[in-house]
N, C-alpha and C positions, 0 to 999 in steps of 0.2 A: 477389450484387447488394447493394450498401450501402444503409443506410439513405437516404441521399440519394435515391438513383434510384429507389427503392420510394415515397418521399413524392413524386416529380415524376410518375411514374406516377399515382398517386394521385389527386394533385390535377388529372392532366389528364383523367384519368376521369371523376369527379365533374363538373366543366367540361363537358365534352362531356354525359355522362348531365341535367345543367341545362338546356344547351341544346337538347335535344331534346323534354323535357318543355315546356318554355317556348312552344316552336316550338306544338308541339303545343296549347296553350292557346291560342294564338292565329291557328291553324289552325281550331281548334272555333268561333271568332268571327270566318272567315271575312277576318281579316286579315292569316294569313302570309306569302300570294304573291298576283302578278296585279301589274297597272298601280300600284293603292294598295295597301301593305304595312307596317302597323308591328309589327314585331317584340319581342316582350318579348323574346325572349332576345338581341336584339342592344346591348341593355344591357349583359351578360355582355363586351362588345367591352371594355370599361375593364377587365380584370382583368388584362392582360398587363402592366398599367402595376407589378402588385403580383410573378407570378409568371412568368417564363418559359413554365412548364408551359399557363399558358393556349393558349399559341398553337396546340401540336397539338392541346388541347382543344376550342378551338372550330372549327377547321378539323374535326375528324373530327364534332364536333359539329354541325354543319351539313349537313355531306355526309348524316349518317345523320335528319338531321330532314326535310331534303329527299326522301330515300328514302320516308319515314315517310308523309307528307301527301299523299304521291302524287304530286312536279313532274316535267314532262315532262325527257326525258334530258340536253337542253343545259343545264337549272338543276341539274341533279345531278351534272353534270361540272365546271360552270363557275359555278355557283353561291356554291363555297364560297371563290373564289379571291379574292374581294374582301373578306371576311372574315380570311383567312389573312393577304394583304398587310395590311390594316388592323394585324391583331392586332400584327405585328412592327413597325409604325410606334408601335403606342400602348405597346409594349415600349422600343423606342429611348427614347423621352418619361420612361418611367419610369428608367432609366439614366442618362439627365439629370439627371433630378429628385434620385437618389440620389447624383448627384457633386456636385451644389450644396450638399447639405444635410450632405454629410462635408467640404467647402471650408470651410463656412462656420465651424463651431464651430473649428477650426485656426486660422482668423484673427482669433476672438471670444478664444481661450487666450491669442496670441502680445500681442494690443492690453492686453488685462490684465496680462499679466507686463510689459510697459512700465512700464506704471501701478503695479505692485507695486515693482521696483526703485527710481522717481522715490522711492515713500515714506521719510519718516523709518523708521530703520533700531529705531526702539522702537513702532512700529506695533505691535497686541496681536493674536493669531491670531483674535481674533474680526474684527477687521477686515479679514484678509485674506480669510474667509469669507466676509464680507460685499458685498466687490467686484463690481460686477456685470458680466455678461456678455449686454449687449445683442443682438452680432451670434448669440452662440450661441442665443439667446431668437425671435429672430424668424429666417422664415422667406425664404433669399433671393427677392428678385423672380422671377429666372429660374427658380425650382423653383417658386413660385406658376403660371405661365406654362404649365409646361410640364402641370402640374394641369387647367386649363382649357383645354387643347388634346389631351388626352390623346382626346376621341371625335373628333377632327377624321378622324386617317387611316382611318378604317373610312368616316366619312361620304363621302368625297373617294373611297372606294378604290369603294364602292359605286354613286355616281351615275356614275363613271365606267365599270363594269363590266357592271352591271345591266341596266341599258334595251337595248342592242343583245341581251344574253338575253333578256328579255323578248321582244325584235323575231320572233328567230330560232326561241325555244320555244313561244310564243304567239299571235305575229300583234301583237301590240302598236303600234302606231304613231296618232301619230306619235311616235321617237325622243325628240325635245325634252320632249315630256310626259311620256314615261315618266324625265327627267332631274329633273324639277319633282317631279312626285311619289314618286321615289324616294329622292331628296332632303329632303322634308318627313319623310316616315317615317322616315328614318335620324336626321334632327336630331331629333325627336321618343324616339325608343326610344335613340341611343345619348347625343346632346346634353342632353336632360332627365333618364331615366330612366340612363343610363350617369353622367354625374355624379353623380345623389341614391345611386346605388349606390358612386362611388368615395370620394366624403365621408363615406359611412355608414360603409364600413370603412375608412377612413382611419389610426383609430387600431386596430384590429383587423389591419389587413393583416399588417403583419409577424410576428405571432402564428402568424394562419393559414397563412402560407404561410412561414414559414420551417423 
């Protein structure tokens, strides 16, 4: 087994072992499951934007935190599946993000060597050093974008998954509320608390997870 697959292992262990501990803290404050739910470790939703590995991480991560707090059997089967889809959406988002941002500095190189050959041909190297490279400097819009949409598919994946669980594992109803406030808790743990986490390591990501 290569280095490679030993660190995606890794990291998707860790992921999961987060997500259970998290679960669990917030299980102890009576807030992991039921009609109202905000989950810390569904914050952990944004990391797939940084690594692949997240994704079987928080799917097994779930499954086993679900086990953990005791949810009846249709949240342990079908619990994790909105988590799962989410995680590969907020994964696509970050493959986006990663093609805008190797686009852009190729177009910031090519506009500058314009500008460099237009020069007089006694230009000094320090001037050529000094050129500047706007588009490579700023971030395109579309990788901005795909940033702040990165908790959208867990939120979407969840109000849409959750509540008929609830219906079927709980008694929950009516449906539509359980749409409302599953919804609030997912914008709250992955929209708030999933953001300040994927800004915080923004400039770490690629460190950690490469």
């Amino acid at each position: 087994m290569n280095h490679s697959k030993v660190l995606y292992l890794v990291h998707a262990a860790m992921i999961a072992a987060l997500y259970v501990v998290l679960t669990m803290l917030a299980n102890a404050l009576g807030i992991a499951s039921g009609n109202i739910q905000v989950r810390f470790s569904e914050a952990l939703t944004v990391l797939p934007f940084f690594t692949p590995a997240a994704i079987p991480g928080l799917y097994i991560g779930c499954l086993l935190g679900n086990i953990v707090i005791g949810s009846a059997l249709p949240d342990i089967i079908f619990g994790p599946i909105p988590t799962l889809i989410g995680a590969v959406g907020t994964w696509y988002l970050g493959r986006m993000y990663r093609r805008q941002n190797a686009s852009a500095p190729a177009s910031a190189v090519s506009t500058s060597a314009a500008g460099i050959s237009a020069s007089p041909a006694s230009a000094s190297a320090a001037d050529v050093s000094s050129t500047p490279f706007p588009a490579a400097l700023s971030e395109p819009k579309k990788g901005q974008l795909c940033k702040w949409l990165s908790p959208v598919p867990p939120i979407l994946a969840n109000a849409a998954i959750i509540p008929p669980v609830l219906k079927y594992a709980y008694g929950f109803v009516p449906v539509w509320f359980s749409v409302i406030t599953v919804s609030i808790g997912e914008i709250i743990s992955c929209g708030i608390f999933g953001l300040i986490l994927l800004f915080a390591l923004e400039k770490r990501g690629k460190q950690l997870f490469s």
